[in-house]
Each structure stands twice: as C-alpha cells, then as structure tokens.
N, C-alpha and C positions, 0 to 999 in steps of 0.2 A: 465520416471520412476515416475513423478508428479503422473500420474492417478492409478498408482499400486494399486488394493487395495486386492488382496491374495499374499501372498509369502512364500513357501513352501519351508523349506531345511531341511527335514527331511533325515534321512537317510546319512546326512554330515559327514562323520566319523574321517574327519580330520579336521573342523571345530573346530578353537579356541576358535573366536570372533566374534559374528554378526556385520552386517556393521552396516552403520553411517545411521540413521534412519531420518535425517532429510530431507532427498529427496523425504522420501516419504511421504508425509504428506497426503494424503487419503486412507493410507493403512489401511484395516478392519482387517484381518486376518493374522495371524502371525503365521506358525507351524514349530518348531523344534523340531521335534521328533526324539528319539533316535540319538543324537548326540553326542557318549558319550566323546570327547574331548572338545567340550563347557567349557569354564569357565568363561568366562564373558558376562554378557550382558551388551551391550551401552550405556547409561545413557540416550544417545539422543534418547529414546524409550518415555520418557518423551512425546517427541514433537508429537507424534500420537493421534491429537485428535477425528479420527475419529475410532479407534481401539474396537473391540468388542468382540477380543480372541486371546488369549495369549497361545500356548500350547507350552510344555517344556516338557514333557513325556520323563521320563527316559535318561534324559541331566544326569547321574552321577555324572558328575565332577566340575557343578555348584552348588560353594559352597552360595552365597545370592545374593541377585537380588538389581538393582541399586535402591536406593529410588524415586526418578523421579517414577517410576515404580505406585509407590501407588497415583502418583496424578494424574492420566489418568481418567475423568470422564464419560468415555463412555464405560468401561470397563465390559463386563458383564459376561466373563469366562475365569478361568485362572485356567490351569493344571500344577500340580506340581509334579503329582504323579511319581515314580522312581527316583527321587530327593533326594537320599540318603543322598549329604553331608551339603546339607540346612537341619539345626537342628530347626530352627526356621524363623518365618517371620518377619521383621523387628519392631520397632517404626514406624507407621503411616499407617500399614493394615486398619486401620480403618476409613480410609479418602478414603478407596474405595467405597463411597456411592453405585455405579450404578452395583455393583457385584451380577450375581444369581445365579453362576457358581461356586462353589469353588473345586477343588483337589490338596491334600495339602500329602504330607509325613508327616510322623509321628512328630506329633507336641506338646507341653508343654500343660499340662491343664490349666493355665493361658488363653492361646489363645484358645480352644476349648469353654471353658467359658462366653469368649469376643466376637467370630463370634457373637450371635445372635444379643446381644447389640446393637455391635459397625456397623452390618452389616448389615439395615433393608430390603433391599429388595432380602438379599441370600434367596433362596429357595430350593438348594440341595448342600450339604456339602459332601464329598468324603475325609473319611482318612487312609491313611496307617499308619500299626504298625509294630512294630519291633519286637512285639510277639504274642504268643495269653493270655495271663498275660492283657499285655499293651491292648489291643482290649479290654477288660472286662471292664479296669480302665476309659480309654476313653466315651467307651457307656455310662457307668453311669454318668461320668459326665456330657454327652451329654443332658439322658435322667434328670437329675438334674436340668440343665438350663430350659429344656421346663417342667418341673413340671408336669413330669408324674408319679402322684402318683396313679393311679387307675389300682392297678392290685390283684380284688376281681375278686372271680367266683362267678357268680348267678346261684343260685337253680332254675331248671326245674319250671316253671309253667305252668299250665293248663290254654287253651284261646279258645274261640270262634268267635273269631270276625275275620273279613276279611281281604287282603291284599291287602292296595294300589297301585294305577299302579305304574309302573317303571320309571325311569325317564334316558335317553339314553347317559349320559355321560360315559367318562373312570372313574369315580368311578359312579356309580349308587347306588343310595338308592332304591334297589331292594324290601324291604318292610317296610311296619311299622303296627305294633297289638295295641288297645289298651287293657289292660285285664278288662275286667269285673266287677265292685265292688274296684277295685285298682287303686292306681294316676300315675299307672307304665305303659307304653310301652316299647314295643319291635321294635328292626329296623334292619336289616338286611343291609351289603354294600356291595358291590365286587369295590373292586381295579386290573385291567389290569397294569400290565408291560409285555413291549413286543405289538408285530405287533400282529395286527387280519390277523387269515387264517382259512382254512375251519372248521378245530378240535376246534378252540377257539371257532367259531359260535355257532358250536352243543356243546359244552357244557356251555356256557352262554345259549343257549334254555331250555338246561337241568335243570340246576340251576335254572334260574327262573322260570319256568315250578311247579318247587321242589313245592318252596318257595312259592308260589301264591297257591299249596293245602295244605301246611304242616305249613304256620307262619311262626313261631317262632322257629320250631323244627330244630336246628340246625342236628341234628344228622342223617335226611334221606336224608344229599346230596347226590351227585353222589359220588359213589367209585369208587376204579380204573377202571380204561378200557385199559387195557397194547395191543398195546405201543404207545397210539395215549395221553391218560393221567396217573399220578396217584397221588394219593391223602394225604394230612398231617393235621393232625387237634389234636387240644389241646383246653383242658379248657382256659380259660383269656385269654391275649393280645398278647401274643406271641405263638409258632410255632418253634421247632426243628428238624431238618431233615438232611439224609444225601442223596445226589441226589447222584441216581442211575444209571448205564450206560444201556440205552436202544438202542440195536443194531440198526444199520443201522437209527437213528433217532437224530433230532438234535430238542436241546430245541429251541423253538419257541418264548413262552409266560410264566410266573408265575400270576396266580391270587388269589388272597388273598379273602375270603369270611369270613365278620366279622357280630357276633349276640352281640345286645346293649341292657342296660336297661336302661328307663333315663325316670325324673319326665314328664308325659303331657302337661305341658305348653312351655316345650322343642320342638320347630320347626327342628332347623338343624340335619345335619347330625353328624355333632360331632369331625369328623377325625380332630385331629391338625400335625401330623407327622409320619411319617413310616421310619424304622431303617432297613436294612439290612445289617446284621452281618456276614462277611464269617471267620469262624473261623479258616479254614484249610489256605488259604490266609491273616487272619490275616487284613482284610479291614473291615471299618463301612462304607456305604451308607447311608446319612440322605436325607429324602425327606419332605417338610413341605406339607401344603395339594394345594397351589399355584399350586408346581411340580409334585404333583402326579397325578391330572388332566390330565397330559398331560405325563405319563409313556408310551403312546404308541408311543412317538416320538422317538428321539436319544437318548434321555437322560432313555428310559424303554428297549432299546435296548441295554445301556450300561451297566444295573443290569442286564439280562440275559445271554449276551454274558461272564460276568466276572465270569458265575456260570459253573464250571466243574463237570462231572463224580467225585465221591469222595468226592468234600467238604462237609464239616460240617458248615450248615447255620441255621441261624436264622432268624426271621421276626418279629419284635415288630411295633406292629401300638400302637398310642399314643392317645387319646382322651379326651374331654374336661372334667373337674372333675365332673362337673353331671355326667357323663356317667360310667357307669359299664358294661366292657366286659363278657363277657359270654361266647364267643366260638371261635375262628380263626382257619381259615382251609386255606389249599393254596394248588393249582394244578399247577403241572407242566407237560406243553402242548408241545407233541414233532411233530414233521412232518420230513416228507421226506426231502431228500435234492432235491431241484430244479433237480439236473442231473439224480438222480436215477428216478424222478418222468418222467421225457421225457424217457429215457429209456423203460421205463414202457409204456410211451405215445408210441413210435416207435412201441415196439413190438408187443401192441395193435394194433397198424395199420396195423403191417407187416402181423399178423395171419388175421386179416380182410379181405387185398389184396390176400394172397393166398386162403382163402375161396373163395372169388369172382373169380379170376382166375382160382380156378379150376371150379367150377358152368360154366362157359363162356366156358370152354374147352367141355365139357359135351356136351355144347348148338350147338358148333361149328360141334361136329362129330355130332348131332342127325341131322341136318340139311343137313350135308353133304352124311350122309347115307339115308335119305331123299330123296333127288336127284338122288342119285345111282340108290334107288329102281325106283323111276319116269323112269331111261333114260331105266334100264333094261327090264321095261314093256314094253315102244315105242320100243324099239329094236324088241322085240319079237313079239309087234302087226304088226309089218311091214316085218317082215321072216313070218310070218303065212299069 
C-alpha cells in the first residue's frame, strides 16, 4: 500500500470514516465522492505529502475537515462542493499556499474576500449558494476584491486601419485597430471553454475571418446557425442568457468574444478574470486569466458540462482599469452525440454497400447473359 498513489471510494454509501492515511504516504489522489455517510475525515491526511487532490463531492454529512488538512503543501485542488453541512472553512485555509483548485459550498464573505489574499497562486474559485439572493451578494464581493470597476460602454467609432495577425492560444487576441488622429485602440479577444470539434473550428474561421475585414465592428459577427451554434451579445462586460434546448445536440463548447478600448501605449491584452454565474443553480465559477488559458482542459469542461437546457447564466469577464469594454458576445457550440454520429456513420455505409451490391449484381447477370448468348450462337453454329 506504500506505492498507492490514486484511491477512489467514491460511491461508498456506507462509509463513515476514511482510513488511517499514514500508510500511504505517496498517495496523489484522493476521491470520495458522493459518500453521503462520511463524517469524519482522519486527521492522519495530514501526513500525505505527496497529495495533489482532494475530492469530497457531495460527502453531506461532513460537517469540517481535520485542520492537519490546511498544512498539506503540495495541495493544488480540493472539491468541496455538495458539502452542505460545512458552513465554513476553518482558521488556517490560508496556509494552503500550493492551492489552484478551490470548490467550496456556500461560504461567509469574510472568506470570499480572503481567497485571493491569503491564496496566491488560486487561479479558479468554484462556489455554491444557498440561493440566487446569496449568488448576486457573493459575485459582488468577488468582483470587489479583483477591483472590477470598468463596466462603461464605448461609443461606435469609425477606423480604417488594419488588423493584426492572430495569435493561436485558447484566448487569442484575434485583433487590435489603432484609430486614426486618436490615442485609442481597439482589440478584439475570444475566450474557448470547452474541447475543440469540428463546429468550434468553423466558426472560430468565421470569427476571425469577420474580424480581419470588419476591426473593430463588433456587431457583424456570426449569428446563429441553429443547431450546430447560437449566439448572445450585449453592450459592456457582461452577457445574460438563458440556454436553450437544442434537440438531439449536446453542448460542446461556450466562446466568449470580447471588443476593448484601451490608451496606445497599452501592449497586453488586458483579461484579469472571467465569472460565470449560473443563476438557475445558484453557482459562481471564477477563472483568473492563468486558468482561462487553459478552459479547453477539464477544468473548461467542467463550466460547460454544469450548464443545462434552462438555466439563467451569466458571463462577466473582468479587465484591467485602462481598459474599456465595449461589446461581449458568447456562442454556444452544440454537436452530436458520438453514438448518434456512428449511427449516421453505419447507415452511410450501409446505403453505400447496398448501392455497390446492387451495381455488382447488375455486372454479374450482364456477364452471365453474356455467355448464354456466346454458348447459344456455338450451339447453333454446330446444328447448322
């Protein structure tokens, strides 16, 4: 048991108490999900210095976690969420230096406050509420801490000047304008969450395609195209919407496409943090710009998959105080399901193989009537 290093018991449903943690001292991975008799964890968790995730998903009946817990310095994600009867997280969260990981149940704003402080190298924050009241009080305080005061609309202006190439990460600064006579440009970003599949390609082609003839014009992006995309857009930094059910199609991907104004001797792109609000579930998702980089991994899989037919969402991206938003738009990208798509694949084949089969069937009699006619001539040339 020394070399353990995953140990899964999720799904334990008679599970009191995890065991004694000291045997296994190279263990990385630790999952207890949905074990809703859980109520204590072993203190001896402590001694896991080689541990790098901690999941607790929907443990109910864990009411706090052993302190030992917060001095694990190799710690870098620790799920808390469905954790009803944990109100709060101890004295000494904050000596989780190596944490990038956080999901947390619905927590005091004290401690909302304190992640970013006390927590330097968090990069996505995940919390549940207890209502959509508390969701509203939460965001603002969220957004409070990261000092996102910039949420002006800029007025249309007229440009002529060109668009810089692209540059091929998951956010892309897909343009930048200077205007003409003014100390102001314009810059364009796309934010992916979620896997790339064929539908994202084409319409990231699209998109930029737009962009590279129109600037700055936020307003002639792609519109919907039901039911492969369709489209949300609002003046300033944020984004309301309620995602729609589109038959036989499962969300894929959300891409966010954001228009900037910001002084000329401004280099960067500007993104400090993106918010996703699900109101109908009553969750904040914070992503800083570190994690948003990297939204097409697990972690851009776990804001899409959380998004249902129905809810009422929101999308606040956050930017540095030069910068002035202008436009956000966000597509939601659907595809087939795998199985439906082979189906599709088969029966393509199947109509294929019987076209060919019959064609050969065809080939088979003209050949054989062929011969017929050959033996009947010999027949006849040799009675005459």
């Amino acid at each position: 048991m020394t070399k353990l290093k995953i140990l899964n018991l999720s799904h334990s449903h008679f599970l009191e108490h995890t065991p004694d943690f000291s045997y296994l001292p190279n263990l990385e991975k630790l999952v207890l999900k949905d074990c809703p008799m859980l109520s204590e964890v072993s203190p001896s968790i402590g001694h896991l210095r080689e541990i790098i995730l901690i999941d607790l998903e929907d443990c109910v009946s864990l009411r706090s976690l052993p302190r030992s817990i917060y001095k694990l310095k190799s710690l870098k994600t620790l799920i808390l969420s469905g954790c009803l009867m944990i109100e709060k997280l101890e004295e000494g969260f904050e000596d989780m230096k190596s944490l990038v990981y956080l999901d947390v149940p619905s927590s005091s704003s004290h401690e909302l406050s304190s992640f970013p402080n006390h927590l330097p190298r968090l990069q996505s924050l995940s919390v549940e509420c207890s209502s959509e009241l508390q969701l509203s009080q939460n965001a603002a305080i969220i957004l409070d801490t990261l000092h996102a005061t910039n949420y002006k609309v800029l007025e249309p202006a007229a440009t002529t000047s060109q668009v810089s190439n692209m540059t091929s990460t998951l956010i892309q600064c897909c343009g930048q304008v200077h205007v003409s006579g003014s100390k102001q440009s314009f810059q364009s970003l796309l934010i992916q969450m979620g896997m790339n599949c064929q539908v994202t390609n084409i319409l990231k082609g699209k998109i930029v395609q737009i962009m590279n003839i129109n600037g700055s014009d936020g307003y002639l992006l792609p519109g919907h195209s039901y039911p492969d995309w369709l489209n949300f857009s609002s003046e300033g930094s944020s984004v309301t919407f309620q995602v729609p059910q589109v038959e036989g199609r499962n969300l894929n991907t959300m891409m966010c496409v954001v228009y900037t104004s910001t002084p000329d001797n401004i280099t960067s792109d500007g993104l400090k943090n993106v918010l996703v609000k699900n109101f109908t579930k009553a969750t904040i998702q914070h992503y800083n710009r570190e994690a948003s980089v990297s939204l097409e991994d697990e972690k851009g899989q776990r804001v899409v998959s959380s998004i249902e037919p129905g809810n009422k969402v929101e999308v606040v991206v956050v930017f540095e105080n030069d910068f002035i938003v202008k436009t956000t738009a966000v597509y939601l990208v659907y595809e087939e399901p795998i199985g439906k798509k082979k189906n599709k694949k088969d029966k393509s084949q199947t109509a294929e193989n019987q076209f060919l089969w019959y064609y050969l069937k065809i080939f088979v009699v003209a050949i054989v009537f062929h011969f017929l006619q050959k033996l009947i001539d010999f027949i006849h040339s040799k009675v005459v």
